[in-house]
PATI-285850 format. One record per residue (C-alpha): residue number from 1; residue in one letter; y, z, x. Coordinates in nm, 4 decimals. Each point is the difference from the previous one (the first is absolute). Layout:
% PATI-285850
[NUM a [Y Z X]];
...
This chain:
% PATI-285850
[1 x [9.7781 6.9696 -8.0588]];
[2 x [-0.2721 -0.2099 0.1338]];
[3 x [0.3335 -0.3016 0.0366]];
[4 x [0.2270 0.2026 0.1339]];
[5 x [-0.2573 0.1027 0.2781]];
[6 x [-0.0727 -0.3813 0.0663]];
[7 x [0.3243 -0.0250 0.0675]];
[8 x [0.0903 0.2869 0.2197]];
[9 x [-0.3430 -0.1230 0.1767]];
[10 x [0.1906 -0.3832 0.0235]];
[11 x [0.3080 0.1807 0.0946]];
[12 x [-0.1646 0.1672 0.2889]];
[13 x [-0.1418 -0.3310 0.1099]];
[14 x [0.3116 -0.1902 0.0538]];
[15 x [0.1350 0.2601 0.2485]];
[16 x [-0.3373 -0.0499 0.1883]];
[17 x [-0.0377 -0.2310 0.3052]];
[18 x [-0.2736 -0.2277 -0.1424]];
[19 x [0.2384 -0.1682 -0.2460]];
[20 x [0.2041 -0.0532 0.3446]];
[21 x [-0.2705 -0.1420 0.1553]];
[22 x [-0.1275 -0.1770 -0.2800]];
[23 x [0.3536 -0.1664 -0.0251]];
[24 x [0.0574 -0.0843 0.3476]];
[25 x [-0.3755 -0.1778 0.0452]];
[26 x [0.0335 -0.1950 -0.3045]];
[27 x [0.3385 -0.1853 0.1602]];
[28 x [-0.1457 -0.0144 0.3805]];
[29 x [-0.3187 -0.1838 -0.1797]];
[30 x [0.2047 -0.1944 -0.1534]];
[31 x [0.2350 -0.1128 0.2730]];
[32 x [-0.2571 -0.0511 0.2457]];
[33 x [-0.1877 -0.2870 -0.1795]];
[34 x [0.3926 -0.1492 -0.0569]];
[35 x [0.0401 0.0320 0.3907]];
[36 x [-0.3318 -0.1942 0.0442]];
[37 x [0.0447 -0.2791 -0.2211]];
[38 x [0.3709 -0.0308 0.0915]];
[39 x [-0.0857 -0.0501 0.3433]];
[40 x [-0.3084 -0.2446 -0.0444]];
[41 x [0.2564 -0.2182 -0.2101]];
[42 x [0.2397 -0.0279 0.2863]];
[43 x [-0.2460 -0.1429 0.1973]];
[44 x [-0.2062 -0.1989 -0.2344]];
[45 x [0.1027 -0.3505 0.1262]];
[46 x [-0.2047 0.1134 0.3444]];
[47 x [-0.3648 -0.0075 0.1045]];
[48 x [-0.2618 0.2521 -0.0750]];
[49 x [0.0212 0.1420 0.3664]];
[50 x [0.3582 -0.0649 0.0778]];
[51 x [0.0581 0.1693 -0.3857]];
[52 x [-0.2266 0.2953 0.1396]];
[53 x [0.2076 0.0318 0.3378]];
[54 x [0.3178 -0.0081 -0.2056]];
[55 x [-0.0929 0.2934 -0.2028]];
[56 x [-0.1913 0.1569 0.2345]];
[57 x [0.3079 0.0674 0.2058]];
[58 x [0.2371 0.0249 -0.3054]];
[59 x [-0.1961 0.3063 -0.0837]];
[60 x [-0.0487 0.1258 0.3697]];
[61 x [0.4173 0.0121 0.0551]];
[62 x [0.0008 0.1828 -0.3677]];
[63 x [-0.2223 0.2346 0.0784]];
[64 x [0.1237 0.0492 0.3081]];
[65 x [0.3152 0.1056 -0.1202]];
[66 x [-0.1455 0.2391 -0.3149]];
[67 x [-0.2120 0.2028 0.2847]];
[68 x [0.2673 0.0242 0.2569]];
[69 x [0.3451 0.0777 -0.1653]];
[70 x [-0.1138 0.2747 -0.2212]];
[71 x [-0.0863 0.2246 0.2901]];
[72 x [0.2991 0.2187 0.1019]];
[73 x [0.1047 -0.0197 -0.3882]];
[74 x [-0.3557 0.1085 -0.1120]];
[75 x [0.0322 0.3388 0.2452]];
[76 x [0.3866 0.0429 -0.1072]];
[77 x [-0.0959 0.0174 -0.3914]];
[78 x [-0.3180 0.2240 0.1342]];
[79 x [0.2405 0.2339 0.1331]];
[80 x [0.2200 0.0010 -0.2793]];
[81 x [-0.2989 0.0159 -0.2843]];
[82 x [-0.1299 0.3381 0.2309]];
[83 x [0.3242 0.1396 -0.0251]];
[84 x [-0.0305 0.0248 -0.3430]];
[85 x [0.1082 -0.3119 -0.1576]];
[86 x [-0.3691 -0.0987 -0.0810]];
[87 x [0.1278 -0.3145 -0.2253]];
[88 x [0.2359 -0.1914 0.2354]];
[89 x [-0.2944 -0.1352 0.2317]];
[90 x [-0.1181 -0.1519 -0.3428]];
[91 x [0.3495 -0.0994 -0.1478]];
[92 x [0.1193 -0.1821 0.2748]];
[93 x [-0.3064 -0.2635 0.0808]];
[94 x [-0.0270 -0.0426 -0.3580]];
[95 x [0.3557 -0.1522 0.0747]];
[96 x [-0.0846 -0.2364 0.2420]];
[97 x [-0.3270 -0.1100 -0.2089]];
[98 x [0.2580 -0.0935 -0.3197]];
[99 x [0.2371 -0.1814 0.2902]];
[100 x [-0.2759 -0.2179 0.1785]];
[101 x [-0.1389 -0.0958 -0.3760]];
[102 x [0.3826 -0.1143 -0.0804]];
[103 x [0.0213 -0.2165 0.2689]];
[104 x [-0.3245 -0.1966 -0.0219]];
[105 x [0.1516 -0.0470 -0.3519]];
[106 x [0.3092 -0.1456 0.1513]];
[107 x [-0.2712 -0.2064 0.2114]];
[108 x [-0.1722 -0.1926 -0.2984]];
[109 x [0.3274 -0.0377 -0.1978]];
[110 x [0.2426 -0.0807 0.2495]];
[111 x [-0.2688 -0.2181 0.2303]];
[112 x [0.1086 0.2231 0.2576]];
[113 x [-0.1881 -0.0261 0.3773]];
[114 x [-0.3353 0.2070 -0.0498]];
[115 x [0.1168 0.1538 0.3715]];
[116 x [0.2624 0.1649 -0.2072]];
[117 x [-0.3062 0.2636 -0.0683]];
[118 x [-0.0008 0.0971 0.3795]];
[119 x [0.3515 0.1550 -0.0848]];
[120 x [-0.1244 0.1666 -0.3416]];
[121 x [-0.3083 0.1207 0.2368]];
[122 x [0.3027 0.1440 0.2174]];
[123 x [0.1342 0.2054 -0.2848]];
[124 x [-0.3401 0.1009 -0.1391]];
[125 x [-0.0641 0.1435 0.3370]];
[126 x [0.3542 0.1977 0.0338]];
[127 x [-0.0775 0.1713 -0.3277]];
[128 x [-0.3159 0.1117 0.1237]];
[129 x [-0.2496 -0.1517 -0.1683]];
[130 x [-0.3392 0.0178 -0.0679]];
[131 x [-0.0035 0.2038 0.3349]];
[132 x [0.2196 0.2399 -0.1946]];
[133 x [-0.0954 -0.0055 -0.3327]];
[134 x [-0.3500 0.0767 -0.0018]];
[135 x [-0.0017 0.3053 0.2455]];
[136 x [0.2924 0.1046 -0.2196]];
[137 x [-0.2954 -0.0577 -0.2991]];
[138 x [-0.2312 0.1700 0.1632]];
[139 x [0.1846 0.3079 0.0984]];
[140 x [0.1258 0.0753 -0.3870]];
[141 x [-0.3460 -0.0589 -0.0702]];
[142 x [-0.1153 0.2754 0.3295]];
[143 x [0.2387 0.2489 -0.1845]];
[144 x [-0.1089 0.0052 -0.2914]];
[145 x [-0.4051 0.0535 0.0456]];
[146 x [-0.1783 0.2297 0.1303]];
[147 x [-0.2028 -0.0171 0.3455]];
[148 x [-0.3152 -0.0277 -0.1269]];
[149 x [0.0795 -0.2993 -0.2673]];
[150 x [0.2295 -0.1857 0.1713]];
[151 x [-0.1914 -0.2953 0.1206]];
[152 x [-0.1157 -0.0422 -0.3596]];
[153 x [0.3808 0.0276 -0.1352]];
[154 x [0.0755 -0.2535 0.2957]];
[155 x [-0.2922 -0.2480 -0.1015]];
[156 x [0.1346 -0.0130 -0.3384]];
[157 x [0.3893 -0.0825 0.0908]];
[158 x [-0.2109 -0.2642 0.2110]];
[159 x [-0.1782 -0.1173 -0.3517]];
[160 x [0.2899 -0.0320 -0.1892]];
[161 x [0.1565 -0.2044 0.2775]];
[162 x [-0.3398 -0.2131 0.0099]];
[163 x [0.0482 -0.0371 -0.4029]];
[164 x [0.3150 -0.1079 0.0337]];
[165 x [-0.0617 -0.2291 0.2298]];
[166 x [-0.2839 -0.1936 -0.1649]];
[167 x [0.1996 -0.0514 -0.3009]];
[168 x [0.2948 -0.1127 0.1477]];
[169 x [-0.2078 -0.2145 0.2449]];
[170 x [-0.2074 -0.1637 -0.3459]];
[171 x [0.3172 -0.0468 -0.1468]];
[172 x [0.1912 -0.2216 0.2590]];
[173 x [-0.1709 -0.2778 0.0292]];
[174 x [0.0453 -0.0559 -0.3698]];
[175 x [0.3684 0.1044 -0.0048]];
[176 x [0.0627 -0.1891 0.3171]];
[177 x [-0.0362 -0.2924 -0.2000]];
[178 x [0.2161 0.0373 -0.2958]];
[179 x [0.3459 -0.1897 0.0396]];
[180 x [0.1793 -0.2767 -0.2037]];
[181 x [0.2346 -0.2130 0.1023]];
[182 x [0.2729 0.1378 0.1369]];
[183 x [-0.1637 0.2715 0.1811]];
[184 x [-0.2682 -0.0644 0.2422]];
[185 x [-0.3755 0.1990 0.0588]];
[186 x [0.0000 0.3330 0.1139]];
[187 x [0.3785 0.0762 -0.1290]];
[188 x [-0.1678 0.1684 -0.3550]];
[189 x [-0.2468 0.1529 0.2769]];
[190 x [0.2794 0.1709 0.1884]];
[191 x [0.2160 0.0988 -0.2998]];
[192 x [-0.2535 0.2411 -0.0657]];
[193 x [-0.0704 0.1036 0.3485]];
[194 x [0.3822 0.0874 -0.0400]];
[195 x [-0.0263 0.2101 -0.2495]];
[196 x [-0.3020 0.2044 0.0897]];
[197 x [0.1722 0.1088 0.3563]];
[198 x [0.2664 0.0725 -0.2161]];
[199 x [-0.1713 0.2064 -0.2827]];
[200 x [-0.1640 0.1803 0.2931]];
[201 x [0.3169 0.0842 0.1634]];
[202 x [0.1489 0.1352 -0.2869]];
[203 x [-0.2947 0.2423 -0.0237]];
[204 x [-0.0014 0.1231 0.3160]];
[205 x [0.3923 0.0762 -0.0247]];
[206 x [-0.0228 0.1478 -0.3876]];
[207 x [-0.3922 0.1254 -0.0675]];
[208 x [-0.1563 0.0999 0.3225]];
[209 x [-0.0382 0.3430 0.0322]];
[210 x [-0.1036 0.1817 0.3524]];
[211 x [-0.3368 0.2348 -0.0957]];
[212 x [-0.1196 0.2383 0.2891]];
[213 x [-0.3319 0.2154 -0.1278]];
[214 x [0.0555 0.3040 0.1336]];
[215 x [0.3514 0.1732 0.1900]];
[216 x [-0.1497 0.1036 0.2354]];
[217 x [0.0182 -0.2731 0.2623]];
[218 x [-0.3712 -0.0596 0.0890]];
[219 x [-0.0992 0.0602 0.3762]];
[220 x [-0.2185 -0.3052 0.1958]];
[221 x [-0.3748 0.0629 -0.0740]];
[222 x [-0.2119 -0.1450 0.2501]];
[223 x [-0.2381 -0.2578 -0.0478]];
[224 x [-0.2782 0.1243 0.1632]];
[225 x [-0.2259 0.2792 -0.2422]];
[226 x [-0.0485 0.2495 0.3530]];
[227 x [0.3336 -0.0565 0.1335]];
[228 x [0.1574 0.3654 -0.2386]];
[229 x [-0.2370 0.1882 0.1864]];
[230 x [0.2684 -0.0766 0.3163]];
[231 x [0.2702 0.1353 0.1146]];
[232 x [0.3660 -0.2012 -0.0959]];
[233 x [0.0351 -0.1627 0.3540]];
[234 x [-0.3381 -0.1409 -0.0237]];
[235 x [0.0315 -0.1120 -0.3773]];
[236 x [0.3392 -0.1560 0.1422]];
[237 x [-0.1846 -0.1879 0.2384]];
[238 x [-0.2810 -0.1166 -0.1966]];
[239 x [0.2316 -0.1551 -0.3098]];
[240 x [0.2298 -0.1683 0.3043]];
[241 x [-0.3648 -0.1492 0.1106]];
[242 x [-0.0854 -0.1140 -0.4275]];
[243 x [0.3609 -0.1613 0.0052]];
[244 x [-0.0407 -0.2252 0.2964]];
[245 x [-0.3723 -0.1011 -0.1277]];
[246 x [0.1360 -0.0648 -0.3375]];
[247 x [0.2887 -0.2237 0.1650]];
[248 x [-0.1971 -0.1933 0.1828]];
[249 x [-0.2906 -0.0815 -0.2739]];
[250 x [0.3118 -0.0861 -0.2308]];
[251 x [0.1256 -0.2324 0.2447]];
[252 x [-0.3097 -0.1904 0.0868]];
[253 x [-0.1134 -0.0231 -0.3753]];
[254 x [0.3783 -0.0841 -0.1346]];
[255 x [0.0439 -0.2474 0.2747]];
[256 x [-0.3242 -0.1645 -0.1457]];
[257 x [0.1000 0.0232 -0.3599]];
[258 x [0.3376 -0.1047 0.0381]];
[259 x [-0.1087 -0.3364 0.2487]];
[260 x [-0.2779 -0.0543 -0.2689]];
[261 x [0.2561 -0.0484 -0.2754]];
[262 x [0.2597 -0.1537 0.2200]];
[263 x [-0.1913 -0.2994 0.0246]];
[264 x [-0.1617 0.0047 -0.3367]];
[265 x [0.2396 -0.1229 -0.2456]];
[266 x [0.0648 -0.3050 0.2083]];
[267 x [-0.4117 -0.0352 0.0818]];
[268 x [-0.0502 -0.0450 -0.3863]];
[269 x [0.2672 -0.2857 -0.0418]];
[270 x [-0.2096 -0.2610 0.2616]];
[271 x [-0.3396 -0.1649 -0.0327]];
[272 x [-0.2380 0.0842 -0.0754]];
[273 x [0.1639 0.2635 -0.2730]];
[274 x [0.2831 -0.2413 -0.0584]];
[275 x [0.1274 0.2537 -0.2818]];
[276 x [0.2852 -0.0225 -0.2281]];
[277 x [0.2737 0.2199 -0.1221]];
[278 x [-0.2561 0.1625 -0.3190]];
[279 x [-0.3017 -0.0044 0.2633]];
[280 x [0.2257 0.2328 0.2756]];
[281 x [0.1544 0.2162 -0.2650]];
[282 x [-0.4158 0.0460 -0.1112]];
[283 x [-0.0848 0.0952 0.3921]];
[284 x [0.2779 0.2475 0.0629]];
[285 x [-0.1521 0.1501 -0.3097]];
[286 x [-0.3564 0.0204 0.1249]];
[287 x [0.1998 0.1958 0.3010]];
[288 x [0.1670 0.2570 -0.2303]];
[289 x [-0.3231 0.0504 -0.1615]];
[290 x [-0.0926 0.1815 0.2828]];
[291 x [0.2560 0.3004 -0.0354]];
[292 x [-0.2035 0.0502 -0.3076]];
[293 x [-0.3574 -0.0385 0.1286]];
[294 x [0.1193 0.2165 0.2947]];
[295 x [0.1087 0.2875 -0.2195]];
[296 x [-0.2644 0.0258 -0.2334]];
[297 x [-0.2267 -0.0051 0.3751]];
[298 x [0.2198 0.3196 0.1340]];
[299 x [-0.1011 0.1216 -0.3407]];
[300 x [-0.3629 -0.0443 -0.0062]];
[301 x [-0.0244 0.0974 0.3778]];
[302 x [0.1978 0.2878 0.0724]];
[303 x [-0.2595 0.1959 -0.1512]];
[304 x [-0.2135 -0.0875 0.2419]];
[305 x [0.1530 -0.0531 0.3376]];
[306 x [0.3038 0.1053 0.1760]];
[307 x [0.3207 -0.2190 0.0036]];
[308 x [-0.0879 -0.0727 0.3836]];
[309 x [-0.3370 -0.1410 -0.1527]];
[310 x [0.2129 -0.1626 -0.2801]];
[311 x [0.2617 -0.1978 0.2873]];
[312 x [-0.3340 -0.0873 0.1558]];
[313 x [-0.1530 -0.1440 -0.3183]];
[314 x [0.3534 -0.2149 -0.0483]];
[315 x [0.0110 -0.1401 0.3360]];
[316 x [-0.3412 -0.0726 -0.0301]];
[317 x [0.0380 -0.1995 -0.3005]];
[318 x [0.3227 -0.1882 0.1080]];
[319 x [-0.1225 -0.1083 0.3191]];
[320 x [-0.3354 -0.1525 -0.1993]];
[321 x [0.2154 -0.1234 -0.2121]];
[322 x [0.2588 -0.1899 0.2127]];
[323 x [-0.2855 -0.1075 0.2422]];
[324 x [-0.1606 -0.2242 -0.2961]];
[325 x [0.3356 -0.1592 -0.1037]];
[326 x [0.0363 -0.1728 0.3615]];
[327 x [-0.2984 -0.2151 -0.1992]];
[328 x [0.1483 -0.0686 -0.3378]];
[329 x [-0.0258 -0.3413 -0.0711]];
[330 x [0.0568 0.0056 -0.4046]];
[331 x [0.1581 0.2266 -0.2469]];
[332 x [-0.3026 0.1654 -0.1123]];
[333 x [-0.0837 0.1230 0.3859]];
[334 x [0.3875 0.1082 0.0304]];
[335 x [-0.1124 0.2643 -0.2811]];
[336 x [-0.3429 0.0955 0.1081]];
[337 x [0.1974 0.0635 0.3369]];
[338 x [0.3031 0.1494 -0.2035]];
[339 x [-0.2789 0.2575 -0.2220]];
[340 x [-0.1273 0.1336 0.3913]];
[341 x [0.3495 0.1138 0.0576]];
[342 x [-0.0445 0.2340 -0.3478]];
[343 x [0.0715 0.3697 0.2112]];
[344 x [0.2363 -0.1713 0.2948]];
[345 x [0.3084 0.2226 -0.1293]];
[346 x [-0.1850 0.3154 0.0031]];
[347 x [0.1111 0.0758 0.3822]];
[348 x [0.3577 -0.0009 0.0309]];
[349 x [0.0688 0.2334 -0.2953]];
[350 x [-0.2373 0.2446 0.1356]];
[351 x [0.1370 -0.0670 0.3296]];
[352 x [0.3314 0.1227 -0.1490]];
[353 x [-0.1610 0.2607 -0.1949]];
[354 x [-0.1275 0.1684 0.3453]];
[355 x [0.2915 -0.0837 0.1819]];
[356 x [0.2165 0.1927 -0.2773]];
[357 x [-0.2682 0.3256 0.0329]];
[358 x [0.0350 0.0134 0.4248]];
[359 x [0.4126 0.0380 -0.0357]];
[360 x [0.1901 0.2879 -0.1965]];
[361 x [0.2334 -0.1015 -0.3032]];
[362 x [0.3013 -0.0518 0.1612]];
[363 x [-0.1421 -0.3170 0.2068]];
[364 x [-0.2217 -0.1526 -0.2171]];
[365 x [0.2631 -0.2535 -0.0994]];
[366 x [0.0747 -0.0881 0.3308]];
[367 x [-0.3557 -0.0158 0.1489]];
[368 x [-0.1184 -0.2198 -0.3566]];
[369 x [0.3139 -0.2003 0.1260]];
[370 x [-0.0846 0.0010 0.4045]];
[371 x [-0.2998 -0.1676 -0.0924]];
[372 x [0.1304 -0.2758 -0.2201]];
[373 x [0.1831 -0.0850 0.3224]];
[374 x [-0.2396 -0.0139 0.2331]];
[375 x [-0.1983 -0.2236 -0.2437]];
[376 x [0.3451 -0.1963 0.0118]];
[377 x [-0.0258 -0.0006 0.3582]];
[378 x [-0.3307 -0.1039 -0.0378]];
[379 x [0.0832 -0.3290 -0.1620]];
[380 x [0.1897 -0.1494 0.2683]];
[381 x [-0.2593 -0.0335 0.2031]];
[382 x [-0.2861 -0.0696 -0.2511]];
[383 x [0.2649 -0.2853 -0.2046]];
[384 x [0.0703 -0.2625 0.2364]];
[385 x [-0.3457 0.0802 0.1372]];
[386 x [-0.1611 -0.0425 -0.2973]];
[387 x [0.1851 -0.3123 -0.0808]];
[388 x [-0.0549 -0.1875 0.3510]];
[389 x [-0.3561 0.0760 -0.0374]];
[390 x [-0.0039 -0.1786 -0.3465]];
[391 x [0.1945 -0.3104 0.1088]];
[392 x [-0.1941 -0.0514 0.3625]];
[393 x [-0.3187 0.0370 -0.2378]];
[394 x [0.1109 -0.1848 -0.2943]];
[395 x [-0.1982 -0.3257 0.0490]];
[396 x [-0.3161 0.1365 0.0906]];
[397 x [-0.0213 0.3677 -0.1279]];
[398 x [0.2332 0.0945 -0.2584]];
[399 x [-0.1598 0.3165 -0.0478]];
[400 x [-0.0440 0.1367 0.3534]];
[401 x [0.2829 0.2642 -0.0547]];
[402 x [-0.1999 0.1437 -0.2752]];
[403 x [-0.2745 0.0132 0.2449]];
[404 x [0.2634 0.2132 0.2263]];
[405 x [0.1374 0.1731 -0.2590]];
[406 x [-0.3576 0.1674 -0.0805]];
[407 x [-0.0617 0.1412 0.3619]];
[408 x [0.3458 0.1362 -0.0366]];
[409 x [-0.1369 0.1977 -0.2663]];
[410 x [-0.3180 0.1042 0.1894]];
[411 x [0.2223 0.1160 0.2592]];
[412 x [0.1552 0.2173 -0.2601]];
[413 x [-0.2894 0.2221 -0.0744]];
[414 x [0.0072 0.1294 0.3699]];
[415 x [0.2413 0.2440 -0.0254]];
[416 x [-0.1276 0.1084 -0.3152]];
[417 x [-0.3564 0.0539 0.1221]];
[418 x [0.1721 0.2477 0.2758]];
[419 x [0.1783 0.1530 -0.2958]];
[420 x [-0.3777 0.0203 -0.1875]];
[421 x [-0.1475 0.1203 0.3252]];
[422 x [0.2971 0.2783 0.0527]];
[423 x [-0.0714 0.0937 -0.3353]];
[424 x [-0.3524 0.1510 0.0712]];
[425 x [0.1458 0.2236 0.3159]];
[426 x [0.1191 0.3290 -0.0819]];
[427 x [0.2518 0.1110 0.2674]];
[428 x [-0.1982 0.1495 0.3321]];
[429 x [0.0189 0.3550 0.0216]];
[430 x [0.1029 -0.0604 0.3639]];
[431 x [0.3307 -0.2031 -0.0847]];
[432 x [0.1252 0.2626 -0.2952]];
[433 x [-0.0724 0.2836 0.2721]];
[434 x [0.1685 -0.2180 0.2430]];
[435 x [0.3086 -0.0532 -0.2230]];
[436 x [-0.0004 0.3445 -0.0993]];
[437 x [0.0152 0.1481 0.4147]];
[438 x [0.3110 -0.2620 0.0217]];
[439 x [0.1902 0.1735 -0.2524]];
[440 x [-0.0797 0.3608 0.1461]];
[441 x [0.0841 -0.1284 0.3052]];
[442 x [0.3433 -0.1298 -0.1281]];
């Protein structure tokens, strides 16, 4: 008895989205230390700086491409997944993830032009992509919690992604390196990059189920504790008011997370760090670490403090973080700066926690998805940007775009201290009588 409810348990598992997620990180991990290391040996025969350049704009035109092209496929899938078909906005990046790992294959075996990634990057994009598949994530995850746990259910997917992710990233280095002589490093690396995206596509076609807690399709509940004592017009208006605070504190702190770690994993390979393949495989670790430190902090705090108080607390530590890694001269200060970071991926979960509570059912995919874009958006301008800043700055502060990256963060916590603030005023007696005369009126 006690067996055969292990393995009903293990069978209920597998039709879960962690294993998805679990999956799907493990390759990503995996391919992105391949990406690095295939691109540092094209242009190993150059200078340190030139060698910096090189890969500093190899990665800019990439990364260009992965934030750009998803966006009209990204709101097609939404559309599609809110109609019903909850899977396909999953299914169909998963796709492109298995295609762009094939090709760098083809890249390392074939000696193929690494600029043959910019048109993998193009497909990646056209299936949607990240941009897709973690709204997509996120809204089977929405469905099936309830309101009052979801930023917890949320900040576990996030943990298992993080776990994933430190694995695969401790792994690579080491697998990077295994090759004989008729096959060259990285190829062993990517085989099994291949097969993960391909495991987890088979899941998400076969397994994955669609969960929803309840039948009932669960109204918007607004953020603010006062705002049900209102009438509907004015709890319409306040939740429009959460949304555009929440978009804007996600944009300012995702622009500074995402130029942080643009420049990062080419910031390790130069002096003073000078790191190998096992040494940047061990640092994208120390990164994923976080998803597990941040976690177990959304844990420990959300018995204290509100999740507005929690976002606070991750920008806080992020931007304290980041600031003291524009100062890393040796390893040992890369994870002192690294161990500040421990709660920076508290805010954007909750973000998408409260975003999901201001919207009814029926939008939640799209609005999870709307954001993804704008963050997409985002990147265009904070990419190149980013990058210019690091190459102008190269010989005489390599680590002034950290510096910039932190008062991005700072700027952040703005909107959510109006959001804090808006949370301790109950709606004026004069604006519910107000909005109560209109209606008579009409």
């Amino acid at each position: 008895m006690t067996t055969w409810s292990w393995c009903q348990s293990a069978f209920g598992v597998v039709h879960r989205v962690e294993p998805l997620v679990v999956l799907e990180q493990l390759g990503t991990s995996l391919f992105d230390t391949a990406l690095l290391m295939v691109v540092k040996d094209r242009c190993a025969n150059a200078t340190e700086d030139d060698q910096q350049r090189t890969m500093s704009d190899f990665y800019m035109v990439y990364n260009l491409i992965v934030q750009l092209m998803p966006i009209v496929p990204a709101l097609l899938l939404a559309k599609v997944g809110d109609r019903g078909w909850r899977r396909v906005p999953i299914v169909v990046p998963l796709c492109g993830y298995l295609v762009s790992t094939v090709a760098l294959l083809h890249v390392v075996l074939l000696r193929l032009p690494i600029q043959v990634m910019f048109a993998a990057a193009v497909l990646l994009g056209t299936s949607g992509g990240f941009c897709a598949y973690w709204p997509g994530v996120m809204t089977l995850v929405s469905l099936g919690s309830k309101a009052e746990s979801r930023s917890k259910v949320m900040m576990r997917v996030e943990l298992m992604y993080g776990v994933a992710g430190l694995l695969g990233s401790l792994l690579s280095g080491h697998v990077f390196l295994l090759h004989s002589s008729s096959i060259g490093h990285g190829t062993v690396l990517l085989c099994v990059c291949t097969l993960l995206h391909l495991l987890s596509l088979v899941q998400a076609i076969v397994l994955l189920q669609v969960r929803q807690v309840s039948s009932e399709q669960e109204e918007s509940s607004p953020l603010l504790p006062h705002s049900d004592n209102g009438p509907p017009e004015m709890l319409t208006r306040k939740n429009t008011v959460n949304v555009i605070l929440l978009f804007s504190a996600a944009i300012l702190y995702g622009s500074s997370v995402g130029g942080a770690i643009e420049i990062l994993g080419i910031f390790v390979i130069k002096e003073p760090l000078h790191w190998n393949v096992n040494q940047v495989g061990y640092g994208n670790a120390a990164g994923f670490v976080i998803f597990l430190t941040s976690f177990l902090g959304a844990l420990a705090f959300r018995r204290y403090v509100s999740d507005v108080t929690l976002i606070l607390i991750g920008m806080i530590s992020f931007a304290t973080g980041i600031y003291f890694m524009s100062l890393v001269t040796t390893s040992y200060m890369f994870y002192l700066s690294r161990s500040l970071t421990l709660f920076a991926l508290i805010p954007l979960p909750t973000i998408r926690s409260l975003l999901s509570q201001q919207v009814s059912t029926p939008l939640c995919g799209i609005t999870l998805t709307v954001l993804q874009l704008v963050l997409r958006f985002a990147a265009l301008a904070y990419i190149p940007a980013f990058t210019k800043l690091y190459q102008r700055t190269l010989g005489w502060f390599p680590g002034f775009v950290f510096t910039v990256s932190s008062i991005l963060a700072v700027l952040g916590m703005f909107p959510i201290s109006v959001i804090a603030w808006r949370w301790s005023q109950p709606i004026s007696s004069e604006e519910t009588t107000e909005t109560r005369h209109e209606d008579v009126e009409d």
